[in-house]
C-alpha positions, -999 to +999 in steps of 0.1 A: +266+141-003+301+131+005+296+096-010+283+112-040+307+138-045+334+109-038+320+097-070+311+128-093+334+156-075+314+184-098+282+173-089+246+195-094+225+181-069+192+196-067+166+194-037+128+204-046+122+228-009+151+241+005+152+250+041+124+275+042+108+241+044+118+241+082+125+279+092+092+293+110+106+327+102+100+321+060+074+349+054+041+331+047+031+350+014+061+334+002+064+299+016+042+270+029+042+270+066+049+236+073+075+240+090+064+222+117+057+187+100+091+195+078+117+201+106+139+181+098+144+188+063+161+221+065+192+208+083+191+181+057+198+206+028+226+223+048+243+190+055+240+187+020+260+217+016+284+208+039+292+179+022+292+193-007+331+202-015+348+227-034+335+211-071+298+203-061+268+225-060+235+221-042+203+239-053+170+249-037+146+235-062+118+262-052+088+239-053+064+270-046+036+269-074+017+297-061+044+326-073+035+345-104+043+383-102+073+396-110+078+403-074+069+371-063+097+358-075+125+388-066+113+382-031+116+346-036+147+342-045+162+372-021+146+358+010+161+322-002+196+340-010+201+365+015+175+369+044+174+334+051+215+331+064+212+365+082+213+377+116+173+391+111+167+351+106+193+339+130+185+302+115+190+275+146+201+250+119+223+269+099+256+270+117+272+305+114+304+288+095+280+285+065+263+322+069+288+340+051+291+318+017+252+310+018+245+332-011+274+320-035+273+286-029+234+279-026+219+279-061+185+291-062+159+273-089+118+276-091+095+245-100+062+259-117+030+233-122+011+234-152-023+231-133-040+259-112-027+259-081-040+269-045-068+290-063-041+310-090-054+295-122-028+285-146-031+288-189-011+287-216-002+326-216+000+324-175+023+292-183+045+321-206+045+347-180+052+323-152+083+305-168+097+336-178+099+354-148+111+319-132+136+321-155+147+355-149+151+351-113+166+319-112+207+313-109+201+282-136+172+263-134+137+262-135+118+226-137+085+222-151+059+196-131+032+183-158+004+169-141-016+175-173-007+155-210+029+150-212+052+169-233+067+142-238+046+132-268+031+147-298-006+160-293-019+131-313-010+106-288-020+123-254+012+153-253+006+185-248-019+208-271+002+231-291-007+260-268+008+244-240+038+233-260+042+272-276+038+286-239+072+268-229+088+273-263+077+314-258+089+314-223+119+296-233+130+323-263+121+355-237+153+337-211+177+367-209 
């Protein structure tokens, strides 16, 4: 992060998990419990944020496909925010120098797939719903994995059905 900061001092970097990735204490309903193949990369986003500067920001990515309530999402993005850098979690890889500027310097962003995922099935009006409540909880951004036609091209040529494509364009027009 230094090196890149050296370089681009105002820097957005953004990392897909953050360090729920690592902490056995994320609440399963809300994250993958992986924690013990992934331990490693939880201290890797902080040292991120260490290195980060006064200019740059870092950003948990949210790759957690599964959420699609409302409430989903709040939790989400208060465990990532708040709970995570408390004393409740008492993180062994988050120093305590970091514990009280966690919330306004980690930027908190949610990936949603446009496939079913882990049994929650996944359709152009569940694609609407989905991005927009993403997008209502997230600081700035929310990324969109398309394992399906690209939406990158029109329909003719392999993109995205204009179903699909109106589901991002409606989720995108209900963004507060």
């Amino acid at each position: 992060m230094e090196a890149m900061t050296a370089q681009f001092p105002e820097i957005t970097v953004i990392l897909l998990h953050g360090p729920y990735i690592s902490e056995a204490r994320a609440p399963s309903r809300l994250f993958p419990q992986v924690h013990a193949s992934n331990e490693l990369h939880g201290p890797f986003f902080v040292g991120f944020l260490e290195g980060a500067g006064p200019g740059a920001s870092v950003v948990d990515g949210g790759e957690l496909y599964h959420l699609r309530s409302d409430s989903d999402f709040q939790e989400c993005r208060d465990w990532r925010k708040r709970t995570f850098a408390s004393p409740e979690v008492d993180c062994a890889f988050l120093p305590a120098t970091l514990r009280p500027t966690w919330e306004m310097r980690v930027g908190v962003a949610f990936g949603v797939m446009d496939r079913p995922f882990q049994g929650r099935p996944m359709t152009p009006p569940v694609l609407t719903a989905t991005l927009s409540r993403a997008l209502r909880h997230a600081d700035r951004y929310v990324w969109l994995y398309v394992e399906g036609p690209t939406f990158l091209k029109p329909s003719g040529e392999g993109g995205a059905s204009a179903p699909w494509v109106d589901a991002v364009r409606r989720a995108r027009a209900s963004a507060p």
